[in-house]
N, C-alpha and C positions, 0 to 999 in steps of 0.2 A: 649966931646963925646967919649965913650969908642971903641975902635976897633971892639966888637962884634954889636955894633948900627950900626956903619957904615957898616958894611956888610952886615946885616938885611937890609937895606934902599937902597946898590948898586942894592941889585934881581931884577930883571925889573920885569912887571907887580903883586907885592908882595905891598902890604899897611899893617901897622900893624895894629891889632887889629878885622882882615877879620874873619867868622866865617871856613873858611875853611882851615884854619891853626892853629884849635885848634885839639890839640892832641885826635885820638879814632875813627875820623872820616868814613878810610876806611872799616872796621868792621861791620859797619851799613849798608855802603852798599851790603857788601856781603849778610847780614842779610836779605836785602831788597829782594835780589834776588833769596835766597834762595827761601822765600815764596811764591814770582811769581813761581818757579818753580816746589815748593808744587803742588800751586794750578793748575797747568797747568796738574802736573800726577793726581789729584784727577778727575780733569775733564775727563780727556781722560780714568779714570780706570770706573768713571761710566757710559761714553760711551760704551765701550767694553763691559758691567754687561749689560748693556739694548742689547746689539746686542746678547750677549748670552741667555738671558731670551726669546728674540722675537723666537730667533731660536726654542729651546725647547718648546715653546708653538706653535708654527706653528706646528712644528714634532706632537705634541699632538693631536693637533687638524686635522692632516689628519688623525692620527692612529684613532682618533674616527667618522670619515667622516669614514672611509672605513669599521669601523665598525659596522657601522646603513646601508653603503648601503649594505654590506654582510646581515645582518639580512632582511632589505626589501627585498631584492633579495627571500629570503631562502623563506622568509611568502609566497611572490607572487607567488613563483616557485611552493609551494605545493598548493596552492590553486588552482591556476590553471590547474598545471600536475600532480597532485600526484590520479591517478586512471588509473586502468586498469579493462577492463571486463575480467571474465574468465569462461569455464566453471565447475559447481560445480555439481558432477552426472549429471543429465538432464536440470540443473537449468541453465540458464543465468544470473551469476550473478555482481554487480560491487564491486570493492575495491577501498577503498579511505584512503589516509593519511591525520591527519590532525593536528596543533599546538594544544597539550593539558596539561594541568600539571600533571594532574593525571593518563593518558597513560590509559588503558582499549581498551576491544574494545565492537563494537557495532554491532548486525545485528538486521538486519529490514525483516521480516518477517510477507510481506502486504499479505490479510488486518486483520492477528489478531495483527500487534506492532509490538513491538524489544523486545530485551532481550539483559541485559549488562552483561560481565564478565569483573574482575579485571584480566586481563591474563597477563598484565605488566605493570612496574612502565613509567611515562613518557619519555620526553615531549611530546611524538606523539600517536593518537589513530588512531587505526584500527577501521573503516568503513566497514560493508556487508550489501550491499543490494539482496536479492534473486530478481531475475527476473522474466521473461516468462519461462516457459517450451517451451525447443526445441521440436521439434515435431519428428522429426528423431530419435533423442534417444530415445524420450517416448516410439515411436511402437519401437524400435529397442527391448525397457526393456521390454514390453509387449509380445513382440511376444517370449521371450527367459525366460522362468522359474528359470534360474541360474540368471542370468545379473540382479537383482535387488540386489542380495548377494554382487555381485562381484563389484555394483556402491558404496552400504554403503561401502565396502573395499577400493575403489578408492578417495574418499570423503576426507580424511586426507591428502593424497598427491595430488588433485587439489586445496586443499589448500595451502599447503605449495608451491607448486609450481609459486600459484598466488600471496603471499607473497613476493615472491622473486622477481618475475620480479617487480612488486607494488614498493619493495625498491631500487631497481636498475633505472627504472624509475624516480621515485622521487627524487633519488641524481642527475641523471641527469637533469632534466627540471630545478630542484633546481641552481646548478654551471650556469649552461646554462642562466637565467636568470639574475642571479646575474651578469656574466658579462657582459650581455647588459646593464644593470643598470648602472654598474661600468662605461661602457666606455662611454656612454649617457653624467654621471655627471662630471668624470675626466679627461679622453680625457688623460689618461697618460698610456703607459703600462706598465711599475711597479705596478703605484696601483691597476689597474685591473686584473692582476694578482696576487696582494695579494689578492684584494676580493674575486675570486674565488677559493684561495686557503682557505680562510678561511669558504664560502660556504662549500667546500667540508670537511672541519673541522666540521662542526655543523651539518649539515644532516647527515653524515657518523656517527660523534659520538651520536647523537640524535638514529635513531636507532639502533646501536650497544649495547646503553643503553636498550633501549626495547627489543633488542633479548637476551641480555643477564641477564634481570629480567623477563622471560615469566615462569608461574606458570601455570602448565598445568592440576593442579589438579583442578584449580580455574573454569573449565567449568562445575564441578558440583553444583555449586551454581550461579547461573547467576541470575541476578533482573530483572522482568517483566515489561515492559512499553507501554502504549495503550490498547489493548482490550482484550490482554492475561489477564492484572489485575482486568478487569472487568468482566471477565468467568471461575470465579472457578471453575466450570464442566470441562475448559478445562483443566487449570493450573490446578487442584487438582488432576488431572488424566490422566496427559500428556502419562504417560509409556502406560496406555490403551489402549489411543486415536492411538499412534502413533503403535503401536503392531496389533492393528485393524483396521487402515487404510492401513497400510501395508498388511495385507493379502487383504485387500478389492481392493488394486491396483490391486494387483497379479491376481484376479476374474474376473478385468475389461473386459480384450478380450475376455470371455467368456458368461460376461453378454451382451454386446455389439452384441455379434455372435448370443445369443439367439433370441435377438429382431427380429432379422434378421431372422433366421428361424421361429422363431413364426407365427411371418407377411406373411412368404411363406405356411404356414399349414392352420393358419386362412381364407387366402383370397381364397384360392381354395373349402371353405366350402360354399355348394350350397341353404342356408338356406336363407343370404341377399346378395347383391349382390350391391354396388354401384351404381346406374344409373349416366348416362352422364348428369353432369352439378351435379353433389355433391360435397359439400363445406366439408371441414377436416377442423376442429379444434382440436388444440391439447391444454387441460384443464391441467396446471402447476397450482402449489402454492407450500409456505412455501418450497421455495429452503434453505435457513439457512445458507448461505456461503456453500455448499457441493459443491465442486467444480466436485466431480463424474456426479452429474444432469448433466450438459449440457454435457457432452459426450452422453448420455444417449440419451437425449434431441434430439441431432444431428443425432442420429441415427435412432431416431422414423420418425424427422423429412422426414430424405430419404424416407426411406423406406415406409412410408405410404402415401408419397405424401400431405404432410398436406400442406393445403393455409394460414395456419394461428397461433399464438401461443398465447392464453390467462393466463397473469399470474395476481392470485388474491392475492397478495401482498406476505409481508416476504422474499424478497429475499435473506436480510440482516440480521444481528443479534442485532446492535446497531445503526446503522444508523451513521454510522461515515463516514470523509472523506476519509479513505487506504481504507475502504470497496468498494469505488468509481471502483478500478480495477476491482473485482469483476464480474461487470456485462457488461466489457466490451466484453464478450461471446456473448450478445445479438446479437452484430454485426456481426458475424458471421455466423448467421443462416439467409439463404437465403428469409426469410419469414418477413410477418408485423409481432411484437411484441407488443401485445397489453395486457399495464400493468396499473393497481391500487396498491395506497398507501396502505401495511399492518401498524400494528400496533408499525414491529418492521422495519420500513423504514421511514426515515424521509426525511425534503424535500429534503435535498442532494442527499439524495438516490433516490427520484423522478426526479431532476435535471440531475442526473448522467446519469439516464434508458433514459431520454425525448434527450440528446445529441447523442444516439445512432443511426446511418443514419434509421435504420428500425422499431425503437420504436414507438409508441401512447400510451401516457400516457393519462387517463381518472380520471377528478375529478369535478362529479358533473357535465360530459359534454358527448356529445349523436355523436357520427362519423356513418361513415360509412366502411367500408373494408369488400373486399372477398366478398361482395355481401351482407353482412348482416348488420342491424343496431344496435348499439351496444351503451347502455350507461352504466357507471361508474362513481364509488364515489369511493375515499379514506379513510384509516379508521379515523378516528377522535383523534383517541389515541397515544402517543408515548413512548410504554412501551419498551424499549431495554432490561428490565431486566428480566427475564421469571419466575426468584425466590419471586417475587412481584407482576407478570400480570400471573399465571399460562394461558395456551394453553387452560386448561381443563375446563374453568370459574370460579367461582367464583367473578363474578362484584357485584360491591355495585351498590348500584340505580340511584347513579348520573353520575356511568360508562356506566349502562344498560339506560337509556334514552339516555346520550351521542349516545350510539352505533343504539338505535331506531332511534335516530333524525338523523340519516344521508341516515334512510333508508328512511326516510319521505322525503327528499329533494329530491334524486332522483327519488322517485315517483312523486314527482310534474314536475321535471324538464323533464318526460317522456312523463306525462299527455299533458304537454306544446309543446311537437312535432308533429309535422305535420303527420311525419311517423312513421309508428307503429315501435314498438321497438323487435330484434327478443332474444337479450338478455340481462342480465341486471348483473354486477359485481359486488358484496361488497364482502368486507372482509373475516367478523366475518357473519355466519348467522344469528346471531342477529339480525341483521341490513335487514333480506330481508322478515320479515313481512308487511310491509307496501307495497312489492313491488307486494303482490298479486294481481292478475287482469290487471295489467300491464303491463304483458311480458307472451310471452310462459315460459322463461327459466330463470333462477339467476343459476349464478355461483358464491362459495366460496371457502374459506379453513378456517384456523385460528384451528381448532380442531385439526389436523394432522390425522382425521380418517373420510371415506369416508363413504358418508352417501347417499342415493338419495331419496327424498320424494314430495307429494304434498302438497304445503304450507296449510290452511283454505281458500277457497273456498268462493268467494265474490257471492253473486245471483248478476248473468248478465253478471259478468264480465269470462274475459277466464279464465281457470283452469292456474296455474301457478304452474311448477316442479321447486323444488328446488336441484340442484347437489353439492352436498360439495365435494372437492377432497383432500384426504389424502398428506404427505409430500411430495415432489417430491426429496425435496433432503434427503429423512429420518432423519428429521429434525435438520439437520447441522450437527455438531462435536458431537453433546451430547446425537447422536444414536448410536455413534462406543463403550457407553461406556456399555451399558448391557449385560447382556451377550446374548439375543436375540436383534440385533438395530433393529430401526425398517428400514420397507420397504423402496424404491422407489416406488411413484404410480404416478400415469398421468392418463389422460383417453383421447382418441380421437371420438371425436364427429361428426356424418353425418349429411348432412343437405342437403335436396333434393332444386328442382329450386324452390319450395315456403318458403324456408326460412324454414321449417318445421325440428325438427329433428327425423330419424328415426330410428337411431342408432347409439350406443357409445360401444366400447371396452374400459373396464377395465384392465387396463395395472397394476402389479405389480414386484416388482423386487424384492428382496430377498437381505436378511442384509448381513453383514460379515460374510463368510464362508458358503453362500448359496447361489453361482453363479447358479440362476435358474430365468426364468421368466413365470407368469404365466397370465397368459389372455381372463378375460371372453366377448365374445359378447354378448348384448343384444337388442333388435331389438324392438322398440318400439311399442307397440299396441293400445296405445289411452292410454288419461289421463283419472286414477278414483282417484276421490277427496278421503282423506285422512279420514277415517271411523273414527275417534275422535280428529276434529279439536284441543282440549285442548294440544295433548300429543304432545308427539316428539320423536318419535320411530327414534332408530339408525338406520335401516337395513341396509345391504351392499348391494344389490341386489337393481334396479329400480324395485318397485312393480307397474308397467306398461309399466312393459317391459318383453319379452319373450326370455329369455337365450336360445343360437343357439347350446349350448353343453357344454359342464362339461367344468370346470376351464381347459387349455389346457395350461399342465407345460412341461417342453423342460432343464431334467437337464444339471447341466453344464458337458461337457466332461470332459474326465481323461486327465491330463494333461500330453504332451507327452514329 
């Protein structure tokens, strides 16, 4: 055995031929460990990757949480605060903001519509609604001959004035809101603080965008919407209309004053004289939206003590729902107002008069008021468009029976009463031949021109007068536009303790530019039947009545 065996064999725990005394060995294991230790930094780098991705999408995801609640905020804040009233000339009116793309603004002008202008690019539109008339300013503007100049000159800057606080407001309620949201949802304040700072980013810059694209030339083409599109007399002829009812304002305290001394000239004339226990009725029609009438109205009302106010339909022009304000004047007048359906009122507009606390609306039904019994029918027709139903007739035949047949109804429905009837309402005079013998008295309109006659003469039955009464509101907007409009007329009716009448004053008031009223009595002498039942004579005069003195006109004063 050679010396290097025996030495090999002396190693203690050493065997030849072991695997771990072939040469290369420790190499491997390094090799081994290396890769453990690979894998150990692979693992812990794509820990670290997921701990950074999680971060940055948390961060993402509150930066998009704070920025839908800023945007909710901003929505609810205008919806709910973005308005202020303010006043515009006389007017009571609102302003409102509201989320739009196209930016514009918008006024409403009840009850003829709105009309839009493009007056700036988005995302917010301006809202106007015209109100009430104050009443304070009105007499204020009235009674002052300058002060109507000096409101159109005010008018520009009660707007921009109401613009301003309108944007000031609405950033605020806007932030304001937003951070109650904010702090509702996140309960942090950091991020409620960035929402409200980003509220105050997008309403601030939202209208700054609109103020600084406003096109001021843009208010001479505005687009019509609601009943201006449907009244091309109005819209076709606005500059008229509005040039004309302005001086007709201006005329107001003078037509108003007239009534008033009239009534003091008239009633001291010793020809008729009221006895105790006489009923006043005041005979209205075809108001047309004229909002002048019921001033008018109010005034007769005072002054002559009337019990009562009968209106024979048209108060309306289209019968639409803005038109509903309209006649909320009714309630206003201390008296019953006792109304029938015209042609150009529909039932809205019957619904709207029948809500008023002092209205009686009549169709096809027999009341009682003031002492007198009173039946009415409505008209059967619903012509809003006056270019297709002229005022002046022309009905086809299945219009004119239409309009017969409803005179026929409430002839039967009168017949059918216990108590006699003292007068009887339609429309359209058409409608009140059937009602001869039936009543003392029919009252209408629908012509816009005052007629008073004895209908044909039934044998047996009572003679029956027929009174048509001319426009009350000189019928609507589309009298301001001639160059003569036409009148205001009314008439007020006596009526002794049997129900009998014995005298009516013809009231008339004079168009634009002829602040005068003029006022005939006639005092009734007994009814003579109508000498050619066939015809249908116009006159303006009751030919069975005794005129107590010449027309008694009361011009307007010079204005001081």
């Amino acid at each position: 055995m050679s010396d290097e065996q025996t030495a090999d064999q002396s190693r203690p725990g050493q065997q030849p031929g072991r695997p771990d005394q072939q040469p290369g060995r420790p190499g491997r294991r390094l090799a081994r460990a290396g890769r453990q230790l690979g894998s150990v930094s692979r693992t812990a780098g794509r820990g670290f990757g997921r701990a950074a991705r999680s971060r940055a999408t948390r961060r993402i995801g509150v930066a998009l949480a704070v920025v839908a609640v800023s945007l909710a905020g901003v929505v609810i804040g205008v919806l709910l605060g973005a308005r202020a009233d303010v006043d515009i000339g006389p007017f009571r009116a609102e302003m409102t903001v509201t989320p739009a793309v196209d930016g514009g603004t918008t006024m409403a002008i009840p009850p003829l519509g709105a009309l839009h202008v493009d007056s700036h690019e988005g995302p917010v539109q301006l809202s106007i609604r015209l109100g009430s008339l104050d009443q304070v300013r009105t007499l204020a503007l009235l009674d002052d001959p300058n002060a109507i100049t000096r409101a159109s000159q005010t008018v520009v800057g009660d707007v921009t004035e109401g613009v301003l606080r309108l944007g000031i407001r609405t950033i605020a309620v806007a932030v304001l809101t937003t951070l109650v949201l904010a702090a509702l949802v996140f309960r942090d304040t950091r991020r409620v603080a960035w929402s409200g700072t980003l509220a105050l980013l997008i309403t601030g810059g939202s209208i700054g965008v609109a103020a600084t694209t406003i096109r001021p030339e843009s208010i001479e083409e505005p687009r019509y919407e609601g009943l201006l599109v449907n009244a091309p007399a109005v819209v076709g002829d606005v500059q008229r209309i509005a040039t004309n009812y302005s001086q007709y304002a201006e005329q107001l305290q003078h037509i108003v004053s007239n009534v008033s001394r009239i009534y003091t000239t008239v009633s001291t004339l010793p020809v008729y004289q009221a006895a105790e226990g006489t009923t006043r009725v005041l005979h209205v029609s075809d108001m047309h939206l004229n909002p002048t009438g019921w001033s008018v109205i109010r005034t007769v009302v005072e002054q002559f003590d009337i019990d009562m106010v009968i209106d024979t339909g048209d108060i309306t022009d289209w019968g639409s729902e803005p038109e509903a304000n309209y006649v909320a004047s009714i309630g206003l007048l201390e008296v019953p107002y006792v109304f029938i359906r015209g042609n150009h009122d529909s039932i809205r507009t019957q619904e709207a008069v029948a809500s008023q606390p002092n209205a009686i609306v009549l169709d096809n039904e027999v009341t009682e008021v003031a002492g007198l019994t009173i039946a009415g029918i409505g008209d059967p027709r619903f012509t809003p468009d006056k270019q297709t139903s002229p005022a002046d007739g022309g009905l086809s035949k299945p219009a004119t029976d239409q309009v017969i047949g409803v005179g026929e109804q409430l002839a039967a429905t009168i017949r059918g009463t216990d108590e006699p009837v003292d007068i009887a309402l339609v429309h359209d005079p058409v409608s009140a031949g059937p009602l001869s013998g039936t009543t003392p008295l029919v009252l209408a309109g629908h012509t816009h021109n005052r007629e008073v006659r004895m209908l044909a003469e039934i044998p047996g039955e009572q003679p029956t007068r027929l009174m048509v009464e001319g426009s009350t509101g000189g019928a609507g907007l589309r009298g301001l536009e001639g160059e003569e409009p036409t009148p205001l007329a009314m008439t007020v009716l006596y009526f002794d303790a049997e129900h009998q009448l014995q005298a009516h004053d013809d009231i008339r008031i004079g168009g634009t530019g002829q602040a005068q009223v003029t006022l005939e009595r006639h005092v009734v002498a007994g009814p003579e039947p109508d000498p050619d039942p066939s015809a249908s004579p116009t006159p303006t005069a009751d030919p069975s009545a005794t005129p107590t003195a010449a027309a008694s006109t009361v011009p307007a004063p010079s204005p001081s």
